[in-house]
C-alpha positions in Angstrom: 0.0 0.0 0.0 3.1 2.7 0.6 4.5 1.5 -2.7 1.3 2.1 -4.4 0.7 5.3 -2.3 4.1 6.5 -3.4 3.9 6.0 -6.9 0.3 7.6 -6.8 2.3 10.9 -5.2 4.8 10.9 -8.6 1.4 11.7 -10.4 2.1 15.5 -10.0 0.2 18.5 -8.9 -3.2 17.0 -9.2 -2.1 14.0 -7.4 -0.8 15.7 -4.6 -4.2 18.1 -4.6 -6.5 15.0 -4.6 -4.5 13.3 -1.9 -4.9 16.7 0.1 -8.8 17.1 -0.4 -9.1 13.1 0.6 -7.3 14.1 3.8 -8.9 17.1 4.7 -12.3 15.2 4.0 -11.7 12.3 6.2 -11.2 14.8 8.4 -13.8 17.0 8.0 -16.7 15.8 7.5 -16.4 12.5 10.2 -16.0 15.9 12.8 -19.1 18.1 11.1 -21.5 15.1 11.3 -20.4 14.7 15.4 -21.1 18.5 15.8 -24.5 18.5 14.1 -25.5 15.3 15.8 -24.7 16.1 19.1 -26.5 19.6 18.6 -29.5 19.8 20.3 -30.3 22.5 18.1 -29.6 20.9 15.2 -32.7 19.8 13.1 -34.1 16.1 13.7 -34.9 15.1 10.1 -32.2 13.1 8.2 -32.2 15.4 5.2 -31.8 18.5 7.5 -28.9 16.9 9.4 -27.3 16.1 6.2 -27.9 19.8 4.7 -26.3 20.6 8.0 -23.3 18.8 7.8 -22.5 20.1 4.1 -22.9 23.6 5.5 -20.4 23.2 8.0 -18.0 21.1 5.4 -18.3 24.0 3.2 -17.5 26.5 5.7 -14.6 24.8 7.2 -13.0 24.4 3.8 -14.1 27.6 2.0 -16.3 25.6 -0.4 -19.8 28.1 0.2 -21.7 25.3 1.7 -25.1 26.4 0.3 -27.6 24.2 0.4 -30.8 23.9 -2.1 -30.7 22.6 -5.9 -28.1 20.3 -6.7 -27.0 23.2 -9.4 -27.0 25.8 -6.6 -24.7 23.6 -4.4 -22.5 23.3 -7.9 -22.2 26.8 -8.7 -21.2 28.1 -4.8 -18.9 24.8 -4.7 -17.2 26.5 -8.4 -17.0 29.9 -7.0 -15.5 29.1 -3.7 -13.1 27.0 -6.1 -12.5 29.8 -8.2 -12.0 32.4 -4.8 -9.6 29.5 -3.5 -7.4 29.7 -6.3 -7.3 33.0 -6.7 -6.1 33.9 -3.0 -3.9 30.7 -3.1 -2.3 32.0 -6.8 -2.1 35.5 -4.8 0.1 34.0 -1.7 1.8 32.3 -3.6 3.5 35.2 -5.7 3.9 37.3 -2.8 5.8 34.7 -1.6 7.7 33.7 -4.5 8.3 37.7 -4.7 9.5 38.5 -1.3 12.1 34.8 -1.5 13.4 36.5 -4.6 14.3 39.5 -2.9 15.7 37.5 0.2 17.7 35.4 -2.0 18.7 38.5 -4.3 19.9 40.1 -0.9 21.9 37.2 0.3 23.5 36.8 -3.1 24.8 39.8 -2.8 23.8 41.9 -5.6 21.9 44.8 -4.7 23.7 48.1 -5.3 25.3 49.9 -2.3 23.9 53.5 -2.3 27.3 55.5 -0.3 29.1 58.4 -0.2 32.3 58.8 0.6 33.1 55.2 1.4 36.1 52.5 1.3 35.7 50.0 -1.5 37.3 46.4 -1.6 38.3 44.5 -4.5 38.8 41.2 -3.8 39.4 38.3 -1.3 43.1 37.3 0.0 45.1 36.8 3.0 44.9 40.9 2.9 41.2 41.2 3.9 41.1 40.8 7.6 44.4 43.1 8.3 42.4 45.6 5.7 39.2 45.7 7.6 40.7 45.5 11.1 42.5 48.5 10.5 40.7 50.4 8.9 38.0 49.7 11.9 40.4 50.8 14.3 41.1 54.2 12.1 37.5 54.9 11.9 36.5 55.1 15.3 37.0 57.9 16.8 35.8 59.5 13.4 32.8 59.9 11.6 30.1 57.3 10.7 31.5 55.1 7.3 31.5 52.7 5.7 33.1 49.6 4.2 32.5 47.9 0.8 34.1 44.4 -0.3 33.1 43.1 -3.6 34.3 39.6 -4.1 34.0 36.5 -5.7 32.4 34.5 -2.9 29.3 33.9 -1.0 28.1 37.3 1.0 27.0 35.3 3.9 30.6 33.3 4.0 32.1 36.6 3.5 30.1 38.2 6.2 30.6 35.3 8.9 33.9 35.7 8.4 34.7 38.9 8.6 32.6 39.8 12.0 34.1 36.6 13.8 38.3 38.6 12.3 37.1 41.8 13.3 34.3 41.5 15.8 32.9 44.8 17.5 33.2 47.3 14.2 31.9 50.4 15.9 30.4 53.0 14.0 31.9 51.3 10.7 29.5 49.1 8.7 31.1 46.5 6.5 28.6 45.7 3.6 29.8 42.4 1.2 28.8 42.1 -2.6 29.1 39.4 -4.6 31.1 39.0 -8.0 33.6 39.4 -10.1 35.7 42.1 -9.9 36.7 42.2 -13.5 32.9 42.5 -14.5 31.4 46.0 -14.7 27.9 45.6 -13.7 29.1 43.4 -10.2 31.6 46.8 -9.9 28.8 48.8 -10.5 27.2 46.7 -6.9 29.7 49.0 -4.7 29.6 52.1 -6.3 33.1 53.0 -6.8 32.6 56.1 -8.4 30.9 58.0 -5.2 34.1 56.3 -3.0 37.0 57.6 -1.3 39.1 55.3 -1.9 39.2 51.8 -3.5 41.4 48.7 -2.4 42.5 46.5 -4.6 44.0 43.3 -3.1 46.6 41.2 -4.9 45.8 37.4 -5.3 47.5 34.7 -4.0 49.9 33.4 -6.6 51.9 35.8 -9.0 50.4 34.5 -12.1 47.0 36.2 -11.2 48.5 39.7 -11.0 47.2 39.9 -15.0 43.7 39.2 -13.4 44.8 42.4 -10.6 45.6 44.4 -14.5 41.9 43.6 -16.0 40.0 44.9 -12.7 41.7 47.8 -12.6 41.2 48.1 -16.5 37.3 47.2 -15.4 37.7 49.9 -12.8 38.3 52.9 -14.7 35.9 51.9 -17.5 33.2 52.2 -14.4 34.2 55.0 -13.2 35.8 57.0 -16.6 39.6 58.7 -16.5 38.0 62.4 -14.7 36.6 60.4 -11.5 38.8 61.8 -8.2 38.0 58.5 -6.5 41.7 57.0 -5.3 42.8 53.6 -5.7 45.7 51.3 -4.1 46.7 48.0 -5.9 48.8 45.3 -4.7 50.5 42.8 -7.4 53.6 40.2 -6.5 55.3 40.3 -9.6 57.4 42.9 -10.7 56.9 42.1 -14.2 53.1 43.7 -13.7 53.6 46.8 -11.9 53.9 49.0 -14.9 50.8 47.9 -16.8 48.9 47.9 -13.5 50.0 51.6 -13.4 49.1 52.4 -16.3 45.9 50.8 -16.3 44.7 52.5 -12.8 45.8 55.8 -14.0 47.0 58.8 -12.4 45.4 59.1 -8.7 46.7 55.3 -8.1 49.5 53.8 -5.9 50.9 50.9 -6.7 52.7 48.0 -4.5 54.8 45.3 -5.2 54.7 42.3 -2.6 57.7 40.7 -3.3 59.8 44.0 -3.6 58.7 45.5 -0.3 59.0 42.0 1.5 62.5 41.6 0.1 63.6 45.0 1.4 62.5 44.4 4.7 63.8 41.4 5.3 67.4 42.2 4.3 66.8 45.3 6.5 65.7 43.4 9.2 68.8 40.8 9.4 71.3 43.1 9.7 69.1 45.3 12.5 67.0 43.0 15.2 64.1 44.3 16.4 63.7 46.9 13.2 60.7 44.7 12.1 59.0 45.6 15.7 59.4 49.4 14.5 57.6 48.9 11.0 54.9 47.2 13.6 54.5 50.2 15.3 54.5 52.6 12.9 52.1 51.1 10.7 49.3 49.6 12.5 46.8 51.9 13.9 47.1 50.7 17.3 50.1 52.7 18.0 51.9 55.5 16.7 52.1 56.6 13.2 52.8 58.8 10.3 50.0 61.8 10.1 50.9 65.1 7.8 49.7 68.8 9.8 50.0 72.2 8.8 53.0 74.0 9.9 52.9 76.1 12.6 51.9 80.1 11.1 54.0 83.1 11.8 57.6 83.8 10.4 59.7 80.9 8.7 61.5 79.0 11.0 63.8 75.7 10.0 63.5 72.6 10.5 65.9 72.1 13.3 63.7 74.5 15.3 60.5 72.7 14.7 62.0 69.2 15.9 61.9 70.2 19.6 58.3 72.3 18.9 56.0 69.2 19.3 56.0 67.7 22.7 54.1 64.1 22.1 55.2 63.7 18.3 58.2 63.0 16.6 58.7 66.0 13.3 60.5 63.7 10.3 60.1 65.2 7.3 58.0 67.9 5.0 55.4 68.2 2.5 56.3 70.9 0.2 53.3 73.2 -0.8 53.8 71.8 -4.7 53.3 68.7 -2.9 57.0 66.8 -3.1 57.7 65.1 0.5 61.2 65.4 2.0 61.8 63.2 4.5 64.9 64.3 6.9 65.7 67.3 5.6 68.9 69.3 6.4 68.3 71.2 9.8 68.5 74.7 8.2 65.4 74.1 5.4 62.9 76.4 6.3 59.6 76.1 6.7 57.4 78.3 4.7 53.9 79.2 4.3 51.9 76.7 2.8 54.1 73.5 3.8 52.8 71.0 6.2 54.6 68.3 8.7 55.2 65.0 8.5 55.2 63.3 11.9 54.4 60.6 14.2 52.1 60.6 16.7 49.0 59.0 18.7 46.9 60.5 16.7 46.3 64.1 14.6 45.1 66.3 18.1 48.5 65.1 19.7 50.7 66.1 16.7 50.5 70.0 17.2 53.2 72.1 18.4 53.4 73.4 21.6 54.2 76.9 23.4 57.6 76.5 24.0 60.2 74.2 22.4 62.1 71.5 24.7 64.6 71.8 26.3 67.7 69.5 25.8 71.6 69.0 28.4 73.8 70.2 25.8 76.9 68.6 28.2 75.6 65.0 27.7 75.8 65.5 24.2 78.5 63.6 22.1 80.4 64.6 19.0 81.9 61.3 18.1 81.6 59.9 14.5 79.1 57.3 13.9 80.0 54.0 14.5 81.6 52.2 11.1 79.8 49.3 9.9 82.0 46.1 9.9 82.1 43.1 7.4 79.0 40.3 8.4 78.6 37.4 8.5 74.9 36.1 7.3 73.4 33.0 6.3 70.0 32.4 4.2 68.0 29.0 4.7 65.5 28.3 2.2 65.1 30.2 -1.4 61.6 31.4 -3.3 61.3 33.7 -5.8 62.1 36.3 -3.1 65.0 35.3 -2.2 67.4 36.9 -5.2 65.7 40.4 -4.5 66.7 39.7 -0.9 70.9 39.2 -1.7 70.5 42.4 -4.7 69.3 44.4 -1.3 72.2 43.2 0.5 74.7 43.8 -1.6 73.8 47.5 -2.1 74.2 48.1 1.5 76.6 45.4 3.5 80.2 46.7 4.2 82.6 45.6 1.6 83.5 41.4 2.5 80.0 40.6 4.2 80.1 36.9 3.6 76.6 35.4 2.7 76.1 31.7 3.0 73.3 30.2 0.7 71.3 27.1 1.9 68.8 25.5 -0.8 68.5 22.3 -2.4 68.5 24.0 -5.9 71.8 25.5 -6.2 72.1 25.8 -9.8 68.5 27.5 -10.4 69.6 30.2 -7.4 73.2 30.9 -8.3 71.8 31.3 -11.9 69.2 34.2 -10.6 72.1 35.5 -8.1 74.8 35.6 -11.1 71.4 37.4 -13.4 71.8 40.3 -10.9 75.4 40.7 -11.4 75.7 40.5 -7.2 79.3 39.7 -7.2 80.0 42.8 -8.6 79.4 44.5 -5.3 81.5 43.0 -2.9 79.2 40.6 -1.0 80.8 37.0 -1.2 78.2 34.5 -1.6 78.3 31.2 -0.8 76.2 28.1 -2.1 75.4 24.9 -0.4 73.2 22.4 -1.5 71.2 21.3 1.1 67.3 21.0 2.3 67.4 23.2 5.6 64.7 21.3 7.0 66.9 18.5 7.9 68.9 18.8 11.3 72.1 18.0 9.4 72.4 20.9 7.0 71.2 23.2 9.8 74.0 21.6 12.5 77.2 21.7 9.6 77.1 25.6 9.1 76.6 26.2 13.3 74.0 29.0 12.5 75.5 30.9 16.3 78.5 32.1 15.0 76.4 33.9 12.1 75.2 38.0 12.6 72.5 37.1 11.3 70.1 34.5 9.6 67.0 34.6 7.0 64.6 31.5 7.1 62.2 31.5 4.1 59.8 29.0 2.9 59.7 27.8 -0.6 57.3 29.2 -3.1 53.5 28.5 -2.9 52.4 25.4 -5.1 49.3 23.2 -5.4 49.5 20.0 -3.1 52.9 21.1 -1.3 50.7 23.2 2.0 51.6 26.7 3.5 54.9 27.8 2.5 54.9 28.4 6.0 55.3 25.0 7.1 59.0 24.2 5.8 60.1 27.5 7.8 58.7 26.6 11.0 60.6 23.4 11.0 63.8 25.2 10.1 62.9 27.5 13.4 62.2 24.1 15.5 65.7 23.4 14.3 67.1 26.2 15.1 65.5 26.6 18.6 66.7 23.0 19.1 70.8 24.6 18.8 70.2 27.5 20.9 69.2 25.7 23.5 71.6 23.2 23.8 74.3 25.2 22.8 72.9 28.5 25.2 74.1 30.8 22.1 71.3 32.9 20.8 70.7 33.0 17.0 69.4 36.2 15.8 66.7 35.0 13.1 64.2 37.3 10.5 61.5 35.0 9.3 59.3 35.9 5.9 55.8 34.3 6.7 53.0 34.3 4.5 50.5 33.7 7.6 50.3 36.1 10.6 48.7 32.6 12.5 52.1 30.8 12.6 54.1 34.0 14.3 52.4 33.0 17.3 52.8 29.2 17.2 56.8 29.8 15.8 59.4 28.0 17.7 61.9 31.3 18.4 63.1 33.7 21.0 61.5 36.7 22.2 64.2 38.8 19.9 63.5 36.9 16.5 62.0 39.3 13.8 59.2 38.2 11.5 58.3 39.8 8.4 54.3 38.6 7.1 54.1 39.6 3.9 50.4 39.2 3.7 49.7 41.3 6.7 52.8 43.7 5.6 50.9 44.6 2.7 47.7 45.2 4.4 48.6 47.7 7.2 50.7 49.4 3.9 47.4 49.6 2.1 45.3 50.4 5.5 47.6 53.7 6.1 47.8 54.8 2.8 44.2 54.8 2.0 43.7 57.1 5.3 46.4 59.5 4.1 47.7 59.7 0.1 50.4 61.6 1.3 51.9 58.6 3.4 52.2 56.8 -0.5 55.4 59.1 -0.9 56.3 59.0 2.6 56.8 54.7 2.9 58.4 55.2 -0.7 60.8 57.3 0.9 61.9 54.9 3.6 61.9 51.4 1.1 63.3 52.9 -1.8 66.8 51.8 -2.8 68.8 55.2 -1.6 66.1 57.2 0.1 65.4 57.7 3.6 65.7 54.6 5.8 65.1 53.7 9.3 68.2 52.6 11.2 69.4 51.3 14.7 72.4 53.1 16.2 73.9 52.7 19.5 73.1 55.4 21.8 76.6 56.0 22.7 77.1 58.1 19.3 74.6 60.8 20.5 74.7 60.6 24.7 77.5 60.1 27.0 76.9 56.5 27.9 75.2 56.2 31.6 73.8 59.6 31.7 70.2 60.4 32.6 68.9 62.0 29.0 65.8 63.6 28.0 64.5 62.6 24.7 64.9 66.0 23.4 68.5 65.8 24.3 68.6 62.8 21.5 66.7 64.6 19.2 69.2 67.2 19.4 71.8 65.3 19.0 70.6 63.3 16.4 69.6 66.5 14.4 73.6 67.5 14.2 73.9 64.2 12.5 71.9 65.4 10.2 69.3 62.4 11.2 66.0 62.3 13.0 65.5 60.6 16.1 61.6 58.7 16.7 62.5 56.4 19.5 64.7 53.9 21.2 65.6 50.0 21.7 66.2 47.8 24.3 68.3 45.0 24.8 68.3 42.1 27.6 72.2 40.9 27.3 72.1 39.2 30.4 69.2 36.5 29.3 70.3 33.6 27.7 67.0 34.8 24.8 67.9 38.5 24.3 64.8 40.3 23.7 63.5 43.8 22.4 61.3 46.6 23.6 60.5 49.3 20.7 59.3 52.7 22.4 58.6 54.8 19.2 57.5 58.2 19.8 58.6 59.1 23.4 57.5 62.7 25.3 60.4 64.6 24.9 60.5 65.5 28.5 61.1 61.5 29.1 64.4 61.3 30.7 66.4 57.9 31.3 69.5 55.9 32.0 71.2 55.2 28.6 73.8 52.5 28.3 75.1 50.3 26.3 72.1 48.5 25.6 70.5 50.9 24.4 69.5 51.8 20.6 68.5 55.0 18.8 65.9 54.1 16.3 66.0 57.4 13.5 65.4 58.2 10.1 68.4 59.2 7.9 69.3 59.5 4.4 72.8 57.4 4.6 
């Protein structure tokens, strides 16, 4: 009987309706003929009952119930047929109307009607940094919001976003969904009435063409006379030119690898520099912001260092706009020009009454400490890697050995030998060898090394994170310090900011995340255009550059120092001082505490332990 019931139910609609009014019937009318017979008002004669029970049949289902001529009875059963199907037709494309809307809304693809807002393009290992930060610069601002147009399901995108950023303030994060490359999903986040628009890179370098065509898709949208500002990311170098060109001329364009590689041969030769680039580019701490110059009569530079109590003054924005980062003391200050500095936040960046005071007899006039040759040693090669010894060599003391660990020693001398690196005076060295292995790691004795760069190999389909390979060097490396109670001072590029806090190293190791790099780049700029020309200044080859310096080249070692006093001093070097370093020499794991952008009033012990972080051209 079920299998027969069952086929009966494949029948279709008027199946399933027949079934329905069989149901309702044995229902029905078994109940009406109780109620009429067990109503003492109810009329005795059998006809009457029956009349009776149809009525209340026909009420309860809607079907008139009239009573009379059998073609009376027909014609109210047709009409209440007829009024049935039409309020049943009526629900149900209300219905269908209102679940298209509900799904058109969870698809994603309703326009978003802003002004003024952020727009993102895309989905990568960039988003969550992105929309974190730009959360945190938002808050004690205006009401705004966030856009993110990507290829992926809005709901997926939304979950995942509120359980990265959580509590979002006065900042609403809208998703859309579709391609990037395609006008009319563009069109979903209005990028034309935007302030700015990201556009993230993707996660393997032969994407960056796909990076070109939204960007070419972009200003299609939005035409070549639309202000709205726009940020792109790609990995290879090979695209950074036709990505400029196709965003036009209010666009900034990075290049992953190149900025990575620069840090990362920064960071090797300085420990605790990657700390610094922390602080200064998250929103959490201090960071750049560009003010007006105090008004009155011109004063220089030199004047204005010690004129701002709770910032740090480190450069200038020209009025025609060009940005000078550390200039020479004596440039003055004119009307019109504005300050590049680093503070809290914009209210704590203005210049006070009177300018700081400063012990002029603690004050040294020593040369700078000369750079010796290095010894540094590289485990692991990716694509990366080649950029990293060109950086090097530009900068390393003349007979800075570098010792090369990779399996493939053919494929990376090759790409060293392309970038004519031996020209310059940096010895490198090859060994074949996988540095995951406790073998290769324990033959080169990584102690007696300055310094050492782990990197992971390249990303590929069915190898994992890239990440993986360079946490078990670390675990190797962890595994010598200990037992030989020698600290290794190690920079790690990491594509994942996850694995920092799971990576088996000291408190002092320096990590550089590309990924998350990237993001707080893209986050700072998109808050300030100015800070484009301002990071440009400190990574390009030859332009300013953050450095380390003992403190015993600008205050007698020992002495109690205002920060002031250091600023002074660090202005007669032609330099410009934003904060300090600490070391722990006595712990067997050295670590690092990074105080960037002291009061200048601050006054401490300095000793030998103690660094000068500042900005200089040399």
């Amino acid at each position: 009987m079920r299998y027969w019931f069952d086929n009966t139910l494949t029948g279709g609609v008027a199946a399933l309706i027949g079934w329905l009014a069989v149901a309702c019937l044995a229902v029905v009318v078994p109940v009406s003929s109780v109620l009429v017979w067990t109503d003492d008002s109810a009329p005795h004669a059998p006809g009457a009952k029956v009349a009776a029970v149809w009525r209340t049949v026909g009420q309860t289902l809607r079907l008139g119930g009239e009573v009379g001529s059998p073609l009376r009875v027909a014609l109210s059963v047709l009409l209440a047929l007829v009024a049935l199907f039409y309020v049943s037709t009526l629900v149900s494309l209300i219905t269908t109307a209102i679940t298209e809307e509900l799904v058109a809304l969870r698809l994603g693809h309703s326009t978003v009607l802003e002004q003024g807002h952020t727009v993102v393009l895309g989905w990568s290992a960039q988003i969550h940094t992105v929309a974190i930060e730009l959360v945190a610069a938002d808050r004690s601002g205006r009401q705004r919001a966030i856009a993110v147009l990507a290829d992926m399901d809005k709901t997926e995108m939304e979950e995942e976003l509120r359980a990265k950023v959580g509590d979002t303030g006065r900042t609403r994060i809208i998703c859309r969904n579709g391609r990037a490359t395609d006008q009319a999903a563009l069109a979903r986040v209005s990028p034309g009435t935007a302030d700015v628009v990201l556009v993230l890179p993707r996660d393997e370098p032969d994407e960056d063409a796909e990076v070109v065509r939204t960007l070419l898709a972009l200003r299609a949208l939005v035409g070549d006379d639309c202000s709205v500002r726009i940020v792109a990311v790609v990995r290879d170098e090979r695209y950074r030119l036709a990505a400029r060109l196709a965003a036009g001329r209010n666009a900034v364009v990075l290049e992953v690898d190149d900025i990575t590689s620069r840090l990362v041969s920064q960071c090797v030769r300085q420990p605790g520099l990657s700390l610094v680039y922390q602080e200064l580019l998250d929103f959490a701490g201090d960071e750049f912001y560009v003010i007006d110059a105090p008004e009155g009569a011109d004063r220089t530079f030199g004047q204005l260092l010690l004129a701002c109590p709770a910032a740090s003054v480190v450069g200038l924005v020209r009025a025609d706009g060009a940005v000078r980062l550390n200039p020479t003391r004596d440039s003055v200050v004119r009307l019109g020009d504005k300050l590049v500095v680093i503070a809290q936040d914009a209210s704590a960046a203005a210049p006070g009454g009177l300018p700081a005071t400063y012990d002029e007899s603690l004050i040294v006039s020593r040369p700078v400490t000369p750079s010796r040759p290095e010894r540094l040693l590289l485990l692991g090669w990716n694509r990366r890697a080649r950029r990293i010894v060109d950086h090097l060599s530009g900068h390393v003391t003349a007979g800075t050995v570098l010792h090369v660990v990779t399996e493939d020693t053919e494929s990376a001398g090759s790409e060293v030998r392309s970038a004519a690196v031996d020209a310059t005076g940096l010895q490198v060295t090859f060994h074949r060898g996988d540095p995951t292995l406790p073998g290769t790691v324990n033959a080169l004795t990584p102690a007696e090394y300055d310094g050492v760069i782990v990197l992971g190999p390249d990303h590929s389909a069915g190898n994992g994170s890239p990440d993986d390979r360079a946490l078990v060097t670390l675990l190797l490396l962890r595994a010598l310090e200990g037992g030989s109670g020698r600290p290794v001072s190690v920079v790690t590029e990491m594509t994942d900011d996850r694995n920092r806090s799971i990576a088996p190293v000291g408190p002092g190791a320096d990590f550089v995340v590309s990924g998350k790099l990237i993001g707080l780049l893209m986050a700072q700029i998109s808050q300030n255009w100015l800070l484009a020309d301002v990071f440009e200044s400190l990574l390009a080859p030859g332009g300013s550059g953050i450095h380390l310096r003992p403190s015993g080249d600008y205050v007698r070692e020992g002495g109690h120092a205002s920060f002031a006093t250091i600023v002074e001093s660090a202005s007669r070097r032609g330099e410009c001082a934003i904060g300090f370093r600490t070391r722990d020499r006595a712990s067997a794991q050295p670590g690092h505490r990074v105080q960037v952008n002291p009061f200048k009033t601050a006054v401490r012990r300095w000793s030998a332990d103690d660094d000068v972080i500042v900005i200089t051209g040399h």
